[in-house]
N, C-alpha and C positions, 0 to 999 in steps of 0.2 A: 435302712430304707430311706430315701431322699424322698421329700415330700413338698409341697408344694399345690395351692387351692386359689383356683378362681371364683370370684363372688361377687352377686348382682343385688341391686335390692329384691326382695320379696314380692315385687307386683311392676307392671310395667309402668307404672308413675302413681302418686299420690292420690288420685281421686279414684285408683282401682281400688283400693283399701276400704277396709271396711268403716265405718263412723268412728267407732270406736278406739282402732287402731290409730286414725287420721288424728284424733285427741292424743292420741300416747304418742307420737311422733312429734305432734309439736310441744307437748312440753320437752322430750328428748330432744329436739330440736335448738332449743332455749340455750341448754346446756352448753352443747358442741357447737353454734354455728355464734360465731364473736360478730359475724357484719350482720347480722340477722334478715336471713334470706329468708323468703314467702318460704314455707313449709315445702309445699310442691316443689320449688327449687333445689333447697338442701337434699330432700326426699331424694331425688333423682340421681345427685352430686353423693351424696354422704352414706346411705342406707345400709349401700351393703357392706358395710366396713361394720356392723355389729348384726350380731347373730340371730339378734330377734328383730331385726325388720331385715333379714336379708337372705340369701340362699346360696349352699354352693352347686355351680356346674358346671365344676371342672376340678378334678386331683390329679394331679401327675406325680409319679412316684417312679423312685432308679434305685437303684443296685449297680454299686460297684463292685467289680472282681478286682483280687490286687494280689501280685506276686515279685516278686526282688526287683523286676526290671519293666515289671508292664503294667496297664490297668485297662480296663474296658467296664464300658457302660451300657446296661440296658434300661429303657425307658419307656412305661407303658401309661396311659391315660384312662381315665375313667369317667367319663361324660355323659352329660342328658339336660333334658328339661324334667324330668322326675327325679326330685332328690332326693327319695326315700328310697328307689329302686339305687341310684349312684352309692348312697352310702351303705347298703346291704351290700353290693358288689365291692364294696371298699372291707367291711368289717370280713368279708370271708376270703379275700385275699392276706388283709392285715394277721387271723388266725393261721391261716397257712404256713406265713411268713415267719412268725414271731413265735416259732415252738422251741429254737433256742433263746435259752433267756438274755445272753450276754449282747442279744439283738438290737437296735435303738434304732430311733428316726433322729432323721436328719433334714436337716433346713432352715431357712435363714428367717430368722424370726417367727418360729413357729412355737416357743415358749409363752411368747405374749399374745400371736394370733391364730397360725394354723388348728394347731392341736385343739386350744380351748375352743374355737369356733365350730369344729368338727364335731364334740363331744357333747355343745352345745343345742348343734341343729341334728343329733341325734335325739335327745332327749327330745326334742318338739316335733320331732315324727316318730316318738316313741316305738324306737327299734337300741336293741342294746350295740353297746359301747365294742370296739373288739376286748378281747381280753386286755390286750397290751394296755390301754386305757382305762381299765377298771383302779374305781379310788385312787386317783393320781394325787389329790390332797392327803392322803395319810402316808404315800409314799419319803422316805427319806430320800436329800439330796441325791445321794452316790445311786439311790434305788430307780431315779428318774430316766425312762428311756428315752432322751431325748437331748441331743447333740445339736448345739443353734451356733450357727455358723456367724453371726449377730453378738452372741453372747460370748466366742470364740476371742474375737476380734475389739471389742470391749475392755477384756483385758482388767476385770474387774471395775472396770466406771461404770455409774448407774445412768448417767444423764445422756450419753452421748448415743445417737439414731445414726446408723446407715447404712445408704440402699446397696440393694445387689447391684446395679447398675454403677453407683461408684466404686463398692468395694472392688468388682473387678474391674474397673478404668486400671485404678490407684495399682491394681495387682497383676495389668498385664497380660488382662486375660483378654480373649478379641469373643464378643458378644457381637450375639446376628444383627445387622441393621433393619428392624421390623419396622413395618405402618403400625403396628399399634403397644400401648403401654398400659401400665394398669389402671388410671384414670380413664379410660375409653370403653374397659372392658363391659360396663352395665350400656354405653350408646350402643355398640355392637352388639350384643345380646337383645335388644329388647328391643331395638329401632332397626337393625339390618339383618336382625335375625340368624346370623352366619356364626353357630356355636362353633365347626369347626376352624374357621380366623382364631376364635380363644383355646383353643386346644390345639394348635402348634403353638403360638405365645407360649401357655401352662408348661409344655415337653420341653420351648429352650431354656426356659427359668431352671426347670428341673438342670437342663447339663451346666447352665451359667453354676448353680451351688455347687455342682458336682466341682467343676473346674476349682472354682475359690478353697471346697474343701482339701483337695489336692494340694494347692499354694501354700496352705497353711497348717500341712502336714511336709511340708519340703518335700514334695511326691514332683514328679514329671506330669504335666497335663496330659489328660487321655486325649489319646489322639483321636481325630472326625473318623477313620475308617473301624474305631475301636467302637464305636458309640451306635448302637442298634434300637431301633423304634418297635418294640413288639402288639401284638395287637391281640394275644390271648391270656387266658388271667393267671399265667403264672410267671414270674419273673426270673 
């Protein structure tokens, strides 16, 4: 399963937040922001890139089919401004999915982000993990369901970052010419209001991994007439 999460801060700017929280962001703040931006600023900029000051609303997830000579993609999204109901709708698709076990997610950098962030802003809308996600720390390497196309491409170096967007430059893949990127994604959400702009972004990212994982399997890119948008919760 291809995976893939967009994510916003947790409130529409800094001074939504409670007292409380507005203290624990700026010392969080301190930390991560080196030019030391007014809080409200970073707040806005930074937030939802960590799991406790931020939310997701948006998963897009695919399935590839793959046979000697062909592949096809399906691609369906899981969106809201309620992301307790998103990730309910997430965990009882992820069961469905994941009843064979040799089954794995996949995506680009979702060892270090997707996954833990999703497993994270479950616990804090205290609804359970799907199965596939249970005790992922006590899991052995080879035991890990999760195939990072990031970690693919690494090739064993620990220090080296990069984006889907280069990886497939560099790979020749042809990525849609969008108005927006994943820095924009919390102004759109919260300033223009327009969830679905971020959930066509979430679906192409989804085929952008698709395509890369392909490359880097010596697989032939699926082709645009192979690749389907589904809109009901089973893949």
């Amino acid at each position: 399963m291809l995976i893939d999460i967009e994510t916003v801060p947790c409130a529409a700017n800094y001074h939504s937040l409670s007292e409380k929280m507005q203290l624990l962001w700026e010392k969080k703040s301190k930390l991560i922001d080196k030019e030391q931006q007014y809080p409200a600023i970073s707040f806005s900029e930074k937030a939802g890139v960590y799991a406790e000051f931020g939310k997701i609303i948006c998963i897009g997830v695919g399935l590839i089919s793959t046979t000697a000579d062909h592949s096809s993609l399906r691609v369906k999204t899981i969106a809201g401004d309620d992301e307790k109901l998103l990730l309910q709708d997430f965990e009882r698709l992820c069961n469905t999915y994941f009843v064979q076990k040799e089954r794995q997610f996949c995506g680009h950098n979702i060892r270090e982000f997707d996954i833990p962030y999703i497993c994270r802003r479950a616990f804090i809308n205290q609804i359970p993990l799907p199965e596939i996600l249970h005790n992922l720390q006590d899991k052995k390497p080879w035991e890990n369901p999760m195939l990072d196309t990031m970690q693919l491409w690494k090739f064993g170096e620990y220090k080296n970052f990069t984006s889907v967007d280069l990886l497939a430059t560099i790979l020749d893949i042809e990525t849609p010419k969008d108005d927006i990127d994943g820095s924009m994604v919390a102004e759109v959400y919260w300033k223009e209001k327009n969830l679905e702009r971020i959930v066509r972004y979430c679906a192409k990212d989804v085929v952008t991994v698709a395509q890369i994982l392909m490359r880097l399997h010596h697989r032939n890119l699926i082709l645009e007439n192979d690749i389907t948008m589904v809109n009901d919760n089973v893949l």
